[in-house]
C-alpha positions as CSV (number, residue, x, y, z in Angstrom):
1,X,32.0,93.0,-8.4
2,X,33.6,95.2,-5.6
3,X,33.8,99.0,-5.7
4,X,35.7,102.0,-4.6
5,X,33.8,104.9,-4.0
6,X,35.0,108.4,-1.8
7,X,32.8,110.7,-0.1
8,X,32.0,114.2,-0.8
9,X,33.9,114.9,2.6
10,X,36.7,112.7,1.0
11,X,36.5,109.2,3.2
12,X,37.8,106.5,0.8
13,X,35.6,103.6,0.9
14,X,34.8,100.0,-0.4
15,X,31.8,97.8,-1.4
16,X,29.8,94.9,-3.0
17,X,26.4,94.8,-4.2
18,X,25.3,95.3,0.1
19,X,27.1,98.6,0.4
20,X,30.0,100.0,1.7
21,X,32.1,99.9,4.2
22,X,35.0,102.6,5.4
23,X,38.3,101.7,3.3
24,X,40.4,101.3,5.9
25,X,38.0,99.2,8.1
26,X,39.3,96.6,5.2
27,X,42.8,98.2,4.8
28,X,44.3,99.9,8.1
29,X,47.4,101.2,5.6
30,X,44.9,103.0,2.6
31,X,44.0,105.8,3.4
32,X,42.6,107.0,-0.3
33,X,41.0,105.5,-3.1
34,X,44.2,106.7,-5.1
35,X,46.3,104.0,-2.8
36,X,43.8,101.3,-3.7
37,X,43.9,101.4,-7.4
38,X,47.0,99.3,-7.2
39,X,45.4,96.7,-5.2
40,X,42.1,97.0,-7.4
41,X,44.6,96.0,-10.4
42,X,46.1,93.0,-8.0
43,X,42.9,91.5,-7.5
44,X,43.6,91.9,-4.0
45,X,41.0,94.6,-2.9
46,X,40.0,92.1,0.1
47,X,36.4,91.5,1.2
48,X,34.4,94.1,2.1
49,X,32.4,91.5,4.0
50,X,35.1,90.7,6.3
51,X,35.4,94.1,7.5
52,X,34.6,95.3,10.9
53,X,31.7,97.4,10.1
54,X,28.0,97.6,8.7
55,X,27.9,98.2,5.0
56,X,26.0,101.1,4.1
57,X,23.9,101.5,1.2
58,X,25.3,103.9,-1.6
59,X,22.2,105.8,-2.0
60,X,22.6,106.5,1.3
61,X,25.9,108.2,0.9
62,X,26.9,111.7,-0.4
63,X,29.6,110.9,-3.2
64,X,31.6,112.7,-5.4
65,X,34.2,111.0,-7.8
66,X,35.6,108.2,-6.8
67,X,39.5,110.0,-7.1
68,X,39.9,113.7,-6.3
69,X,42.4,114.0,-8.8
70,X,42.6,111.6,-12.3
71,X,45.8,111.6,-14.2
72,X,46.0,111.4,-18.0
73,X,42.5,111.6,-19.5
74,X,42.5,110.0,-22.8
75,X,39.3,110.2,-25.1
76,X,39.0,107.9,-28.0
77,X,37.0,109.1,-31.2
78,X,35.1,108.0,-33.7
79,X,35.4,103.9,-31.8
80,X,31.9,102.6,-33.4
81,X,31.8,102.2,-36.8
82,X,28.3,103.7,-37.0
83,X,28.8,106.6,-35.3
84,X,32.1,107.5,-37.3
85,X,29.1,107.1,-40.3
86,X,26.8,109.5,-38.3
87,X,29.3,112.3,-38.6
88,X,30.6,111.6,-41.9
89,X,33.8,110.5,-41.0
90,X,35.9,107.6,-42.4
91,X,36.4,104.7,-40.0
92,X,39.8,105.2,-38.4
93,X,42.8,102.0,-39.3
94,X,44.2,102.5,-35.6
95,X,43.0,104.9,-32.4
96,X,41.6,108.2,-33.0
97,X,42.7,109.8,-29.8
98,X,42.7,113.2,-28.0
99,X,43.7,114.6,-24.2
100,X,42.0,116.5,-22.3
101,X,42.6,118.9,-19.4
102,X,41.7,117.6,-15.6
103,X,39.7,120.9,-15.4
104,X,36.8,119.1,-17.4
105,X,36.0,116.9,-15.0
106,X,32.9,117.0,-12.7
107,X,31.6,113.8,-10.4
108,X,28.5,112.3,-10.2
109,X,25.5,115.2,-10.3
110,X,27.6,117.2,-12.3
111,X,25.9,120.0,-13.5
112,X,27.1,119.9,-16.8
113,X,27.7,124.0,-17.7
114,X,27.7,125.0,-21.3
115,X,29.4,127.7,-22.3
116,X,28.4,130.9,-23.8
117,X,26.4,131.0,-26.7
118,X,28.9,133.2,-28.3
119,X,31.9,130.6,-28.0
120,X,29.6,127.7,-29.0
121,X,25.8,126.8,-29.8
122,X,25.8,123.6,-30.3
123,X,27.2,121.0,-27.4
124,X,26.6,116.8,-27.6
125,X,26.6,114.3,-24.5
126,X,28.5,111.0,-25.0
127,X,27.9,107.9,-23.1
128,X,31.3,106.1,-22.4
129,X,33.0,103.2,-20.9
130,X,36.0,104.5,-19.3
131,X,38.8,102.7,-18.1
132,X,40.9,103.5,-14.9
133,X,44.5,102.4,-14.8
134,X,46.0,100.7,-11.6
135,X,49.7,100.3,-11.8
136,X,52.6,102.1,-14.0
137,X,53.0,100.5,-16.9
138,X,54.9,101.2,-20.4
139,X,54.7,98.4,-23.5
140,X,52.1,96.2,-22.1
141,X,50.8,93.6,-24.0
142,X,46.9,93.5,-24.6
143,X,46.9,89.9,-23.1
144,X,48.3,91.7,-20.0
145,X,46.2,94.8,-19.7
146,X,44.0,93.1,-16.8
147,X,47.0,93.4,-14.5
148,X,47.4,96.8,-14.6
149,X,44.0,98.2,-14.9
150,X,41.8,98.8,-11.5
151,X,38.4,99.1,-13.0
152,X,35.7,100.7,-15.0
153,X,33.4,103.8,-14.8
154,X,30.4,105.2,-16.9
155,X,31.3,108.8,-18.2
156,X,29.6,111.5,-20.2
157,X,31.6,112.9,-22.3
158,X,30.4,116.4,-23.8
159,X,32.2,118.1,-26.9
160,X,30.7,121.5,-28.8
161,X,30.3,120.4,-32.2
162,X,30.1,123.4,-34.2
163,X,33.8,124.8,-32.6
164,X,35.0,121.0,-33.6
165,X,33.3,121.4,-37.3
166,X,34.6,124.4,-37.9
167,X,38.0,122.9,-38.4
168,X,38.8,119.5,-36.7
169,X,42.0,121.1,-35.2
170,X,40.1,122.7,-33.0
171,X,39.0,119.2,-31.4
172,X,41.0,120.2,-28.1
173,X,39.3,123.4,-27.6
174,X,35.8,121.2,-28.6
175,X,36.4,118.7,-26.2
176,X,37.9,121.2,-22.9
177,X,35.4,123.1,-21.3
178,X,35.0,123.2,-17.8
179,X,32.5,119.9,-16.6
180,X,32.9,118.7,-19.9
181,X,33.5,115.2,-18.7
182,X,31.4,113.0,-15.8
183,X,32.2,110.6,-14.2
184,X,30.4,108.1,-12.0
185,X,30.5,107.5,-8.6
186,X,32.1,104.1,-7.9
187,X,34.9,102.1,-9.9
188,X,33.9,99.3,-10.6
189,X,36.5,96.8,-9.8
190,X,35.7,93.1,-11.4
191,X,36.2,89.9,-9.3
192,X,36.7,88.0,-12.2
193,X,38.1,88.8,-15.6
194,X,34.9,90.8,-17.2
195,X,33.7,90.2,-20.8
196,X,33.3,93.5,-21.5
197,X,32.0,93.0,-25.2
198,X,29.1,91.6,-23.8
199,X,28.2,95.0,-22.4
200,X,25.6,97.1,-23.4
201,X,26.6,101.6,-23.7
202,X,23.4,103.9,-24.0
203,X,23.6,107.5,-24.0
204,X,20.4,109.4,-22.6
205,X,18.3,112.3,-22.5
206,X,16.0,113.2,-20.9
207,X,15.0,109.5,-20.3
208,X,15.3,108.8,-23.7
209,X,17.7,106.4,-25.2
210,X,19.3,108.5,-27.9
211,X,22.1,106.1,-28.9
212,X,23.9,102.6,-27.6
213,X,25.6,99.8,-28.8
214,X,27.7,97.0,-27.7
215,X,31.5,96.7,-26.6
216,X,31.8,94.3,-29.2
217,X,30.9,96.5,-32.1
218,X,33.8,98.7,-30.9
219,X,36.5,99.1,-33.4
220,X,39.7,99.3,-31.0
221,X,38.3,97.4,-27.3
222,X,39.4,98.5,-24.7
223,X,42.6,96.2,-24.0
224,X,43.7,97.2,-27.6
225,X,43.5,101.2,-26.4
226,X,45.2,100.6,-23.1
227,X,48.2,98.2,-25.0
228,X,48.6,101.0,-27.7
229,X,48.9,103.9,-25.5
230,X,51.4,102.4,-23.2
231,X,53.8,101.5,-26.4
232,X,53.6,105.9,-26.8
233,X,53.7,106.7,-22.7
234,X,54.0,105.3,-19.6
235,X,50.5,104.8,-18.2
236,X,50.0,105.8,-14.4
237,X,47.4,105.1,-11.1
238,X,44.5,106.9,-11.9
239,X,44.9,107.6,-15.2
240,X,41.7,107.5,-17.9
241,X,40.7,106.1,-21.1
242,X,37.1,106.9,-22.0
243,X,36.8,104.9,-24.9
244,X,34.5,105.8,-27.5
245,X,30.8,106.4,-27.7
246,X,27.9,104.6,-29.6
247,X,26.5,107.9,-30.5
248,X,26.3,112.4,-29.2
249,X,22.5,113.8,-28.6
250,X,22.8,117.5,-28.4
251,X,21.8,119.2,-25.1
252,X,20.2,122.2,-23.9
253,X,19.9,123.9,-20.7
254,X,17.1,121.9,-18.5
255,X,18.1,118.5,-19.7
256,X,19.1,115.5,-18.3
257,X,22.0,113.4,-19.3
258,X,22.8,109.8,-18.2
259,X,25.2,107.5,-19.5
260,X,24.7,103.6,-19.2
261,X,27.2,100.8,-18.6
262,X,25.4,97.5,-18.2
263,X,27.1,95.8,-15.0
264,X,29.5,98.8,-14.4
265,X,26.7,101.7,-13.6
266,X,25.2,104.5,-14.6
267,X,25.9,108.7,-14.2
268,X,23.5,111.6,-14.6
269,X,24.0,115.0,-14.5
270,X,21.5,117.9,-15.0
271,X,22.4,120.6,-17.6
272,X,22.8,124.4,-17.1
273,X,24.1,127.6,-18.8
């Protein structure tokens, strides 16, 4: 597994389980993480090993998110069967998906701010995979969606339920806060094709494991989401699907939220009003 990661300062870098080197040190002609992606897609990232310089561990690095600016975010309801159950919902026959604003995203620390108590009460965290598109695309088959996506990220994905239950055209505003997405701080790029249904989401709080489940229990994987929305739009670099969550724990000032990926990483944030 490689990765691409930027500083808080904004240097674009790469790395491997031993840490990470500057980007260009591997690439003279990159100079962002955003030039990458379409490499990341290739498979031709390149070694970080190879490079001219001594890996640095991450958690020795100050990161922030791995892009400064994403494209499309996409979110994906209502993706695990049980969780559609959970909030009384019937399971969907083909992608229950929403858009949300760039302005809800936050990196890696977050905080995650809720909003006043008189626009909503009641806000859930939602472990995610999300998926990070490398190349422009439009009609792609699912056999095909490997060659255009650069890699994977753990995401919490927050949405204030009572706004969305009080009429589920409000979803949206629900889903649009400011900070109301995280993302982790390195994409995870695979070496070889991944089998992501072996993987393992858990959404936590607090340390404790409030909900997970398995890619394979998804109802639309991710290849299916990416091949669907690229027969409605043409998909771009640095454009994200977070794709569905095995369950919401609802969150208060002075939590804790982390969201698991097994083999692609984890995100935290703390939680303030």
């Amino acid at each position: 597994m490689k990765y691409l990661a930027r500083t808080t300062d904004g240097r674009p870098l790469v790395g491997d389980s031993e840490g990470f080197v500057p980007l260009g040190a591997v690439h003279p002609e990159l100079g962002s993480v955003r030039e990458a992606l379409p490499r990341a897609a290739a498979g031709t990232l390149g070694d970080p090993a190879d490079a001219p310089a001594e890996p640095v561990p991450a958690d020795a690095l100050p990161l922030a998110a791995p892009l400064e600016r994403f494209g499309k975010l996409w979110g994906i309801g209502l993706n695990y069967a049980e969780h559609a159950g959970d909030l009384d919902e019937q399971r969907p026959d083909e992608p229950a998906s929403f858009m949300k604003p760039n302005t809800v995203l936050t990196g890696p620390g977050g905080p995650i701010r809720l909003p006043p108590r008189e626009q909503s009460e009641r806000v859930t965290a939602e472990a995610e995979l999300a998926v990070v598109m490398g190349r422009e695309c439009r009609g792609v088959a699912e056999g095909r969606v490997g060659e255009v996506v650069a890699g994977y990220l753990p995401v919490i994905d927050m949405t204030a339920e009572d706004i969305l239950q009080r009429n589920p055209r409000f979803l949206t505003r629900a889903k649009s806060f400011d900070s109301f997405l995280v993302v982790g701080e390195a994409l995870a790029v695979p070496d070889d094709p991944l089998d992501l249904a072996e993987l393992r989401v858990a959404t936590e709080v607090n340390g404790r494991v409030e909900a997970e489940n398995e890619i394979r229990n998804m109802l639309f994987p991710p290849a299916e989401i990416v091949s669907f929305h690229s027969d409605v739009m043409t998909l771009e670099p640095g454009d994200l699907f977070s794709t569905g969550t095995p369950g919401a724990a609802p969150i208060e000032p002075g939590d804790d939220v982390r969201a698991t990926v097994d083999s692609i990483g984890s995100v935290e944030a703390p939680v303030i009003r």
